[in-house]
DRENPA-3360 file (N, C-alpha, C; in nm, 2 decimals, always signed):
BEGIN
1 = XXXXXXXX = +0.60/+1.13/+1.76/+0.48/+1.15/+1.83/+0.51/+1.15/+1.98 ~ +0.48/+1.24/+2.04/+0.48/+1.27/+2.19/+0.41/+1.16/+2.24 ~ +0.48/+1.12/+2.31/+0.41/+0.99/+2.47/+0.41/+1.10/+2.56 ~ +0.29/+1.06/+2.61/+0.23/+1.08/+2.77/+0.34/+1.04/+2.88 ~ +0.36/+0.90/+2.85/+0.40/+0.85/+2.98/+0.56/+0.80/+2.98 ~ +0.64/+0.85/+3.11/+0.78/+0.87/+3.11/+0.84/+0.78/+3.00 ~ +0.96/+0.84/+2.96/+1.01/+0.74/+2.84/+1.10/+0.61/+2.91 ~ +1.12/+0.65/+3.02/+1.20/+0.52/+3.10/+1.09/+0.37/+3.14;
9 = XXXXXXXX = +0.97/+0.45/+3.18/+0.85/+0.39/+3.20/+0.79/+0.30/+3.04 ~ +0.79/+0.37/+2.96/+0.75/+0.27/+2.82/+0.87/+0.18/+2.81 ~ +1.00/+0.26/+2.83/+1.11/+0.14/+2.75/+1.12/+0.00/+2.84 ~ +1.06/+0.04/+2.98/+1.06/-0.06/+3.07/+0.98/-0.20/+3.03 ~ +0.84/-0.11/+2.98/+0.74/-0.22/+2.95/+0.75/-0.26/+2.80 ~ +0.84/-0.22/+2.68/+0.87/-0.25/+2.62/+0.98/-0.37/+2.66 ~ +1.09/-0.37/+2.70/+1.15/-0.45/+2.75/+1.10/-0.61/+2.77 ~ +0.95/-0.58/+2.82/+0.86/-0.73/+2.91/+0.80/-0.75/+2.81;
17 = XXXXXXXX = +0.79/-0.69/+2.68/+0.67/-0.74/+2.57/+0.72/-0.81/+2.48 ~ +0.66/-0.94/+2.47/+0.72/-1.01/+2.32/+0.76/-0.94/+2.22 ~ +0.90/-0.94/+2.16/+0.98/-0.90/+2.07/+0.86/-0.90/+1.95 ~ +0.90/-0.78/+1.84/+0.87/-0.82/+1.70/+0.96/-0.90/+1.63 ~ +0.93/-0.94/+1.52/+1.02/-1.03/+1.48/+1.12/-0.94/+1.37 ~ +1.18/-0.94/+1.34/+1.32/-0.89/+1.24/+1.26/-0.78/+1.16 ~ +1.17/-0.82/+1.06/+1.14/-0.76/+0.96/+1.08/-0.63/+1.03 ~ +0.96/-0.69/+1.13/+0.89/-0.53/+1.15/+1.00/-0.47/+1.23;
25 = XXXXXXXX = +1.11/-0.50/+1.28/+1.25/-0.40/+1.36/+1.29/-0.32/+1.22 ~ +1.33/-0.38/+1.12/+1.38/-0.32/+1.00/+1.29/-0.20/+0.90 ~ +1.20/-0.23/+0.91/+1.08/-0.17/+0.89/+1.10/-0.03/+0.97 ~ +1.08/-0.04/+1.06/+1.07/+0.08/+1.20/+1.23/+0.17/+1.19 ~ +1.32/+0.12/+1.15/+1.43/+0.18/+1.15/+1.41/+0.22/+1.01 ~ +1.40/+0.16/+0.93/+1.43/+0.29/+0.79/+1.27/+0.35/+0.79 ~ +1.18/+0.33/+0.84/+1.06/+0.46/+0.86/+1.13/+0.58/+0.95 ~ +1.20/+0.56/+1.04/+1.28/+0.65/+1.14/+1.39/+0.74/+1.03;
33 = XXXXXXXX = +1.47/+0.64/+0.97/+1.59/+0.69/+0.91/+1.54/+0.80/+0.78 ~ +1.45/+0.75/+0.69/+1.37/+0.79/+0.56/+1.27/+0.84/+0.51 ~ +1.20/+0.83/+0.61/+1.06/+0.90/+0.64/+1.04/+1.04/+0.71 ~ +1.02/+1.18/+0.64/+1.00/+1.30/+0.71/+0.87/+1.29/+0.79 ~ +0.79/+1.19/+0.80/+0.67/+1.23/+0.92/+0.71/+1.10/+1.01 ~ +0.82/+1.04/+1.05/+0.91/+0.92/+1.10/+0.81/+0.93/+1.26 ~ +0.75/+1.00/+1.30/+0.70/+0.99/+1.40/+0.53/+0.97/+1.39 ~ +0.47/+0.94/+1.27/+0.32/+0.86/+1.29/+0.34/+0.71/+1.29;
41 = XXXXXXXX = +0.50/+0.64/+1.24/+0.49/+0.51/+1.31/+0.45/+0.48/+1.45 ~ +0.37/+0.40/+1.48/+0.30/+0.34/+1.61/+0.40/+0.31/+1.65 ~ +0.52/+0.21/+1.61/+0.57/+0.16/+1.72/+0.58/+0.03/+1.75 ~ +0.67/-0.01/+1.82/+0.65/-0.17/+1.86/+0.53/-0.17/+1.95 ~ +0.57/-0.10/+2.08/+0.48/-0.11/+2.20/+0.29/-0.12/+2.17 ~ +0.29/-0.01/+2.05/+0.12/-0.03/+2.06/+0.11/-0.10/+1.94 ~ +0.21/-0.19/+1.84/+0.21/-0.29/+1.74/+0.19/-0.43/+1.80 ~ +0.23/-0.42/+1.92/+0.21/-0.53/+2.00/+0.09/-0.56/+2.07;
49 = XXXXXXXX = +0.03/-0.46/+2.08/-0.07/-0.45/+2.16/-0.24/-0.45/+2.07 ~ -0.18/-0.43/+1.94/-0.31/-0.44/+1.85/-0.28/-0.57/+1.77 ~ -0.14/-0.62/+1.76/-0.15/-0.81/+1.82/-0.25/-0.92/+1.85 ~ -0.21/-0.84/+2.00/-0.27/-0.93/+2.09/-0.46/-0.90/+2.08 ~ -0.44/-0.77/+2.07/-0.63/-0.77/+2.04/-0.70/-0.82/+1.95 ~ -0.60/-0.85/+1.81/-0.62/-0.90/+1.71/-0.69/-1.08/+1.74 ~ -0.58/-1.15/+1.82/-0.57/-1.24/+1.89/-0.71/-1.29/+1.98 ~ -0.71/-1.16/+2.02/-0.79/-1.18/+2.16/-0.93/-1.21/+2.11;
57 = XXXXXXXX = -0.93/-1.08/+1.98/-1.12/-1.10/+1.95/-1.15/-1.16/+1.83 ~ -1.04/-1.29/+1.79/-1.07/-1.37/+1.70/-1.09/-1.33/+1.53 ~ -1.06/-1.20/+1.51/-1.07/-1.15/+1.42/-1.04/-1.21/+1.33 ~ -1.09/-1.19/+1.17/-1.01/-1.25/+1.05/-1.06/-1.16/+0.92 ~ -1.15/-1.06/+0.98/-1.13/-0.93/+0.87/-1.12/-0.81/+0.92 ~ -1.05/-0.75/+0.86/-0.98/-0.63/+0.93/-1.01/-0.51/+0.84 ~ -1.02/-0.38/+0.86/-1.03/-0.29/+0.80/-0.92/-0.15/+0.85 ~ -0.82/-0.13/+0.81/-0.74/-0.02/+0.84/-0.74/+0.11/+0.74;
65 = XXXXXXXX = -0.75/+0.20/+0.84/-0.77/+0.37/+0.76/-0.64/+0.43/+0.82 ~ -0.56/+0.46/+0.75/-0.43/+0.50/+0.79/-0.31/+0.40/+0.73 ~ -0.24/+0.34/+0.67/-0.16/+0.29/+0.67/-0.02/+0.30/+0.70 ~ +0.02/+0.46/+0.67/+0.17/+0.44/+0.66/+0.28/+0.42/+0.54 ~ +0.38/+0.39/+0.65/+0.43/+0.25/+0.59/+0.40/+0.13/+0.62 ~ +0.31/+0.10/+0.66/+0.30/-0.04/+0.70/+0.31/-0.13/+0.82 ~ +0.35/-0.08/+0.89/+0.41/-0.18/+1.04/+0.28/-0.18/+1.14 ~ +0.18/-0.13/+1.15/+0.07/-0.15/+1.20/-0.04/-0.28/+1.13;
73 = XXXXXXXX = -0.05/-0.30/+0.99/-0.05/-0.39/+0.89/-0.02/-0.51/+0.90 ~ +0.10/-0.50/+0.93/+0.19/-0.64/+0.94/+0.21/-0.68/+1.11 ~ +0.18/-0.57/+1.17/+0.18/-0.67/+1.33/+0.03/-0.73/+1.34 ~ -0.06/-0.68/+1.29/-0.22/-0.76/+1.22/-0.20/-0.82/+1.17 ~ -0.14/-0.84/+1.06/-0.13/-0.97/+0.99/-0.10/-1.09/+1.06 ~ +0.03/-1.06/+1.11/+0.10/-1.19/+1.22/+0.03/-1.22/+1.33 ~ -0.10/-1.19/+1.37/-0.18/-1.23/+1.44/-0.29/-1.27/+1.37 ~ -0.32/-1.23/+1.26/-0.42/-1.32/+1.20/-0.45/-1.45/+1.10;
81 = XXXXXXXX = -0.55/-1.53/+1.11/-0.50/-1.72/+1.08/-0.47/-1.69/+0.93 ~ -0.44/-1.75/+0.90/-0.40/-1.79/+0.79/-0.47/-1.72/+0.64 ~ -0.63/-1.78/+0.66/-0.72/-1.72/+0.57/-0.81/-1.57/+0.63 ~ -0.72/-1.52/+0.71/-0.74/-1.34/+0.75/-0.71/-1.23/+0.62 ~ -0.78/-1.15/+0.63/-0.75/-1.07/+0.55/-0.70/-0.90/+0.58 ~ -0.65/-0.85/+0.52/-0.68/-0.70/+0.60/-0.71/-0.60/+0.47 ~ -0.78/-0.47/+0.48/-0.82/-0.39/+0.33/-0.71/-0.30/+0.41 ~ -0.67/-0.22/+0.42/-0.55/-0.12/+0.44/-0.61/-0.03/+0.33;
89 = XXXXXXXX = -0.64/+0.16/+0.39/-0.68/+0.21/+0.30/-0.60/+0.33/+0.31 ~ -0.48/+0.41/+0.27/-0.44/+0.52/+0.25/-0.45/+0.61/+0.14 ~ -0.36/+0.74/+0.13/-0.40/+0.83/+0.04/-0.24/+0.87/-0.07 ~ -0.07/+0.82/+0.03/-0.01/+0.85/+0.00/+0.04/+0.74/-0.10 ~ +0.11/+0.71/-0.27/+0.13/+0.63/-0.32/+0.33/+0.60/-0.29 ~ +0.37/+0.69/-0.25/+0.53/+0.70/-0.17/+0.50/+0.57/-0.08 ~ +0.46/+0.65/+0.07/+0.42/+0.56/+0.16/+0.38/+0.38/+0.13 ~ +0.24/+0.40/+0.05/+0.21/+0.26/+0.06/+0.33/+0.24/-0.05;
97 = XXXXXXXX = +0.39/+0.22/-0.12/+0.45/+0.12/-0.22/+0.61/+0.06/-0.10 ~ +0.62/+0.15/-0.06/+0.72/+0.12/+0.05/+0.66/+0.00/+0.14 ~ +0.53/+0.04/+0.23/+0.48/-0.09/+0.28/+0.47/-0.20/+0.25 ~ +0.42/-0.21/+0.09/+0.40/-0.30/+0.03/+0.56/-0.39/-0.02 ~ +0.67/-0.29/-0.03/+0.81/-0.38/-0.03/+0.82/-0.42/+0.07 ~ +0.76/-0.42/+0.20/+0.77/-0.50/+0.30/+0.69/-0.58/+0.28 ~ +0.56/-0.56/+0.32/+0.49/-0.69/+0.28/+0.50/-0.78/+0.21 ~ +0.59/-0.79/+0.08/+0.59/-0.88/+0.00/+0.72/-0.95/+0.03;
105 = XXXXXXXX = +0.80/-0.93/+0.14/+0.90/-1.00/+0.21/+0.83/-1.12/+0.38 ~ +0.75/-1.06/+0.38/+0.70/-1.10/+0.45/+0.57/-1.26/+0.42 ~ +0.59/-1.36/+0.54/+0.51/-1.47/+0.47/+0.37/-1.40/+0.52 ~ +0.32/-1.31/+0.58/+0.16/-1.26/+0.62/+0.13/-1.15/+0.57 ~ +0.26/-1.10/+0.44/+0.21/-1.00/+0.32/+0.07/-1.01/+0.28 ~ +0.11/-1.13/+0.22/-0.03/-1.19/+0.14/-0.13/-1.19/+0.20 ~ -0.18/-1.15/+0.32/-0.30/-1.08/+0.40/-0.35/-0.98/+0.35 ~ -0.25/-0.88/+0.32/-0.28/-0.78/+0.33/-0.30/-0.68/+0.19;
113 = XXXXXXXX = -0.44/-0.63/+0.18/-0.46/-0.54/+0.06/-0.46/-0.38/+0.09 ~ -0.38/-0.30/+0.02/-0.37/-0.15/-0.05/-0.46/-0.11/-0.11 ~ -0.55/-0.03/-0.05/-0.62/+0.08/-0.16/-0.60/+0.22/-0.12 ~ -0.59/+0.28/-0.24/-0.52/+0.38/-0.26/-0.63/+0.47/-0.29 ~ -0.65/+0.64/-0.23/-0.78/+0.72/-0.20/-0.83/+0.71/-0.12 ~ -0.90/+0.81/-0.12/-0.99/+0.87/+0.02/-1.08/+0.76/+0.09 ~ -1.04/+0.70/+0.21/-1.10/+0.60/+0.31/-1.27/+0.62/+0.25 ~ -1.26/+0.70/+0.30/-1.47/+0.69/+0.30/-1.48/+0.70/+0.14;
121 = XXXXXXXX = -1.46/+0.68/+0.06/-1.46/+0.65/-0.12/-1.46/+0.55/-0.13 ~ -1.34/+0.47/-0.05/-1.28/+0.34/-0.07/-1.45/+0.22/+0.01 ~ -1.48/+0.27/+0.16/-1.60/+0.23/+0.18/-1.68/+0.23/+0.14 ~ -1.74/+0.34/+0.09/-1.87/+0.35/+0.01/-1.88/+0.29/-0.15 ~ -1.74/+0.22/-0.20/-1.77/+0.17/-0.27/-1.75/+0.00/-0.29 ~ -1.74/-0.02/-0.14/-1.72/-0.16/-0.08/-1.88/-0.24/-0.11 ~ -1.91/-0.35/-0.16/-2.00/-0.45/-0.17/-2.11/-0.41/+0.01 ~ -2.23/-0.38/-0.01/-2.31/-0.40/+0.08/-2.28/-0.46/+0.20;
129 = XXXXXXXX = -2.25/-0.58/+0.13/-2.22/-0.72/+0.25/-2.12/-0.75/+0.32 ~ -2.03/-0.61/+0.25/-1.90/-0.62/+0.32/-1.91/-0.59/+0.48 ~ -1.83/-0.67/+0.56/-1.82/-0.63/+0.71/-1.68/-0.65/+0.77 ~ -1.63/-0.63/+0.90/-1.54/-0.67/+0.94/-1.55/-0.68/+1.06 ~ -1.42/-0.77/+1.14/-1.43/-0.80/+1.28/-1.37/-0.63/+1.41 ~ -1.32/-0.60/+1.30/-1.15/-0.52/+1.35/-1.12/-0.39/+1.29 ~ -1.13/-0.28/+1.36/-1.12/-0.17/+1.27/-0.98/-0.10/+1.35 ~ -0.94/-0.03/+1.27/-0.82/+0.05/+1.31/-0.83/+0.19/+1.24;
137 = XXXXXXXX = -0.81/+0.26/+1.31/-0.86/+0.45/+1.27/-0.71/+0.53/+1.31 ~ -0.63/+0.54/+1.19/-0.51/+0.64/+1.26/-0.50/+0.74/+1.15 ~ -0.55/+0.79/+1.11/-0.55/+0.88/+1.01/-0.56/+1.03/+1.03 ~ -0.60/+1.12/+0.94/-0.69/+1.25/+0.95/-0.76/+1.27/+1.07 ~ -0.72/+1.36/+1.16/-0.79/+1.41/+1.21/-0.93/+1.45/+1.25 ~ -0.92/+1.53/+1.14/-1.07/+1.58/+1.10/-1.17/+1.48/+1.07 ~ -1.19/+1.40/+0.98/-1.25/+1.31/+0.97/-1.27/+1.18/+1.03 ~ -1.19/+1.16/+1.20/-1.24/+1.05/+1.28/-1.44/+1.03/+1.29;
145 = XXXXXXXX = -1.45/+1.13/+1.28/-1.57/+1.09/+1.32/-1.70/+1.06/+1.24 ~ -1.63/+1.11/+1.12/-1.66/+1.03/+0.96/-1.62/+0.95/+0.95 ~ -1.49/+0.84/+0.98/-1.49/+0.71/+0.90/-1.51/+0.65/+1.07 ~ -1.55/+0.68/+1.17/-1.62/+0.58/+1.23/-1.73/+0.55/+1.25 ~ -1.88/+0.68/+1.19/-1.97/+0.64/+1.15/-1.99/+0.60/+1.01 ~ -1.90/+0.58/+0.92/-1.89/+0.51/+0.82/-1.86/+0.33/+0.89 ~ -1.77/+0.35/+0.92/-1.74/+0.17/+0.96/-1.81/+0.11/+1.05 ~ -1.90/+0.18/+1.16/-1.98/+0.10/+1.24/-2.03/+0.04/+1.21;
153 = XXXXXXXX = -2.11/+0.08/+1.09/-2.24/-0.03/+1.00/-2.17/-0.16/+0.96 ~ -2.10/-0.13/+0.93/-1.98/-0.27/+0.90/-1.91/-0.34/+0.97 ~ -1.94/-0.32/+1.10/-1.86/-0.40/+1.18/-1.98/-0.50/+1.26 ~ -1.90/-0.58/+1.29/-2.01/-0.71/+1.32/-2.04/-0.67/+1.52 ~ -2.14/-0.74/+1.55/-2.18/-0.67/+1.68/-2.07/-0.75/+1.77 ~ -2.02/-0.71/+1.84/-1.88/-0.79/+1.93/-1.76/-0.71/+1.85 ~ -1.78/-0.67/+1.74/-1.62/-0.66/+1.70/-1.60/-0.49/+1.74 ~ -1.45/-0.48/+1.74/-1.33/-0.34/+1.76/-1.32/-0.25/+1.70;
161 = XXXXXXXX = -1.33/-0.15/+1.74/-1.28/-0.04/+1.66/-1.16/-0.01/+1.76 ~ -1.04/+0.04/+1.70/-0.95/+0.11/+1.78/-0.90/+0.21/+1.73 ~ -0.93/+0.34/+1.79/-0.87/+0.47/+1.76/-0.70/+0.48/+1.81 ~ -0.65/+0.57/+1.69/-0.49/+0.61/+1.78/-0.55/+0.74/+1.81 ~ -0.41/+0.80/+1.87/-0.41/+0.97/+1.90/-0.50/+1.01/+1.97 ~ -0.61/+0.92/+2.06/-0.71/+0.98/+2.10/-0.71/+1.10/+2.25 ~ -0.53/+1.07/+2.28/-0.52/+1.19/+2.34/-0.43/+1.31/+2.28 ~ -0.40/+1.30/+2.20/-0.31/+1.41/+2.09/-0.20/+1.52/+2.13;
169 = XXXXXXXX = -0.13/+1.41/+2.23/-0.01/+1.50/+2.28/-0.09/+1.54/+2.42 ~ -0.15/+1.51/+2.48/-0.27/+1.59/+2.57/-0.33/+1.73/+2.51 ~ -0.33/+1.78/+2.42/-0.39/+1.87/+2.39/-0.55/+1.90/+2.37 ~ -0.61/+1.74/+2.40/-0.73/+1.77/+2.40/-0.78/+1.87/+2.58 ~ -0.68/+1.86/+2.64/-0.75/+1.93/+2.77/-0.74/+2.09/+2.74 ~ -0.65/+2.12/+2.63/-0.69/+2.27/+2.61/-0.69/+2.30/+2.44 ~ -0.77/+2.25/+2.38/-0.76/+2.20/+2.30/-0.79/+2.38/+2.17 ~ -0.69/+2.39/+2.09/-0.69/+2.53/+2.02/-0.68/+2.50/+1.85;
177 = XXXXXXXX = -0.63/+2.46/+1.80/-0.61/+2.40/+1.67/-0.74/+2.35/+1.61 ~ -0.76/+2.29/+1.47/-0.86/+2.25/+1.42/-0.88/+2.09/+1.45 ~ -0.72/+2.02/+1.41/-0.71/+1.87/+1.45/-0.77/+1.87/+1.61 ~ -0.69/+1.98/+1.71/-0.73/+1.98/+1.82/-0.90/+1.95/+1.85 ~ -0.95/+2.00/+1.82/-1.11/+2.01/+1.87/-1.11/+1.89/+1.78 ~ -1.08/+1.83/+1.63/-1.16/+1.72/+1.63/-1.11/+1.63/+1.67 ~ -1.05/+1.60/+1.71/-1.02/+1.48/+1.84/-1.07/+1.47/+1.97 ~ -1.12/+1.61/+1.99/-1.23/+1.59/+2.14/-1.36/+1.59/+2.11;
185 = XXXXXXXX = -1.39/+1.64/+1.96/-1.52/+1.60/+1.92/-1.56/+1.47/+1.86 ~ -1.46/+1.38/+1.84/-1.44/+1.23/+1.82/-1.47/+1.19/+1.97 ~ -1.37/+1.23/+2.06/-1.41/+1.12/+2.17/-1.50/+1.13/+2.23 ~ -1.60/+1.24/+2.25/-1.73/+1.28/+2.31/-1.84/+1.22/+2.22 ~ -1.80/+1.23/+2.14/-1.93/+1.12/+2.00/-1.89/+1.00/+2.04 ~ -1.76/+0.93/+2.07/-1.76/+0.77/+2.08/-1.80/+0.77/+2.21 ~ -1.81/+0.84/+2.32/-1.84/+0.82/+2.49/-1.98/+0.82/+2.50 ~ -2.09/+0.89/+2.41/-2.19/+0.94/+2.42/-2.33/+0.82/+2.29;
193 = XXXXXXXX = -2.20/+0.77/+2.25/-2.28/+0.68/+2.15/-2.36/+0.50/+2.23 ~ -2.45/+0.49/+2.23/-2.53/+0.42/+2.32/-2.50/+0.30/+2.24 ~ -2.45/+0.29/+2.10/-2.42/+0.13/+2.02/-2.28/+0.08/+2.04 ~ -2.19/+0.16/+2.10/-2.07/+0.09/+2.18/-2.05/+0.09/+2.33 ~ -1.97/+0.02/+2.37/-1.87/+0.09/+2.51/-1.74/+0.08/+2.48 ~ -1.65/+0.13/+2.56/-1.55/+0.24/+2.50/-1.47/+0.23/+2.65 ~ -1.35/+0.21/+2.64/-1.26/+0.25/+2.72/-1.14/+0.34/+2.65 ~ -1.04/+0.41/+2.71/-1.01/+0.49/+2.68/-0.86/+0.46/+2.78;
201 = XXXXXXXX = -0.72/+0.43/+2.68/-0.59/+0.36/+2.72/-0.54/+0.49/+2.66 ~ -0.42/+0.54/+2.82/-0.31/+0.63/+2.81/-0.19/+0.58/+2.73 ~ -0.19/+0.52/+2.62/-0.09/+0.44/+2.58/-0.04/+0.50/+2.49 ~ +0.14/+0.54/+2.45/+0.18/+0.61/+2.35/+0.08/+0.79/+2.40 ~ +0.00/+0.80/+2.23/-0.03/+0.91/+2.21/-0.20/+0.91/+2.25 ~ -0.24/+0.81/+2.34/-0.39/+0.77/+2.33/-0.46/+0.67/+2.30 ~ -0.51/+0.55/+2.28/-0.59/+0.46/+2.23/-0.68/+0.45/+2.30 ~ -0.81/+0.45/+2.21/-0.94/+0.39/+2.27/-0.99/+0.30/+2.23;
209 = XXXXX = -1.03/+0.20/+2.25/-1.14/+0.05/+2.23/-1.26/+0.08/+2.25 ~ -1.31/+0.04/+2.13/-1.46/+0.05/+2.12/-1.54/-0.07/+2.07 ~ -1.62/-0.09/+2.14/-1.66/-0.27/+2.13/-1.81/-0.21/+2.08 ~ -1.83/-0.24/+1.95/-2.01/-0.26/+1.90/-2.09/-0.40/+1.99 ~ -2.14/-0.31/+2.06/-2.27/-0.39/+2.10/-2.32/-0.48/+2.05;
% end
């Protein structure tokens, strides 16, 4: 995944960021070594950074659309207490079984659940009452702006949504492709939506924070 911002410049602020710990390094190198889409890993830099937000807004239920392999999962996990949970929802069964061999080396595995199929299937057939503190959106393109009016209702008022990719290489400034426009038609629906506020971080490939009112 293309970064925006100089590569001397990230590796710098990588440098000053609390280390991951062993496993998620090991993790990141055989997604690099073994993995033909080796570049929708996030990364340390913004695995660290959804961390600390994890941290910051007290979260202890999580909902992730995108999984991977997993290293976005497990830097959530390690920030969340003990009796945190995460639902992790992907579509690939390669991918997630791989995550899940990590996970289960891990002591904040056990956080974390796999469901396998289409995100908005896996919601709509979630218990009513289900809610969460913490959302995470790295998936499909096209449907950002279906599984974030899917998960709003579910999210408690104070809690996160965070988008990846929300600048997509910069391509949203001339934007020609299909993924293209939905990622500017995602961020114009989160900027224009009157039940969050919304900042919008040059970080990696884009992230935006979206706080429910």
């Amino acid at each position: 995944m293309k970064t925006l911002v100089p590569g001397k410049i990230e590796e710098y602020c990588l440098r000053h960021t609390t280390a991951r710990d062993k496993l998620l390094r090991e993790l990141e190198k055989y997604t690099q070594r073994h993995c033909a889409d080796a570049r929708m890993l996030i990364g340390p830099f913004e695995g660290a950074l959804l961390a600390m937000l994890v941290c910051l807004t007290g979260a202890r239920h999580i909902l992730e659309i995108g999984a991977f392999t997993g290293y976005s999962a497990l830097c959530m996990a390690e920030a969340l207490p003990e009796d945190g949970a995460i639902l992790s929802c992907d579509i690939n069964p390669e991918t997630s079984a791989l995550a899940r061999s990590f996970f289960d080396r891990s002591p904040h595995g056990r956080k974390i659940e796999i469901r396998l199929g289409p995100a908005l299937e896996t919601l709509t057939a979630l218990p009513i009452a289900a809610t969460f503190d913490f959302v995470f959106i790295d998936a499909d393109k096209e449907n950002y702006v279906n599984y974030y009016e899917a998960v709003l209702p579910r999210l408690r008022p104070g809690g996160l949504i965070v988008a990846d990719n929300v600048l997509w290489s910069g391509r949203v400034l001339a934007p020609k492709s299909k993924d293209d426009r939905a990622v500017v038609a995602f961020n114009k629906h989160v900027r224009r939506d009157p039940r969050v506020e919304c900042v919008m971080l040059p970080v990696r490939d884009g992230v935006s924070l979206i706080r429910k009112r």
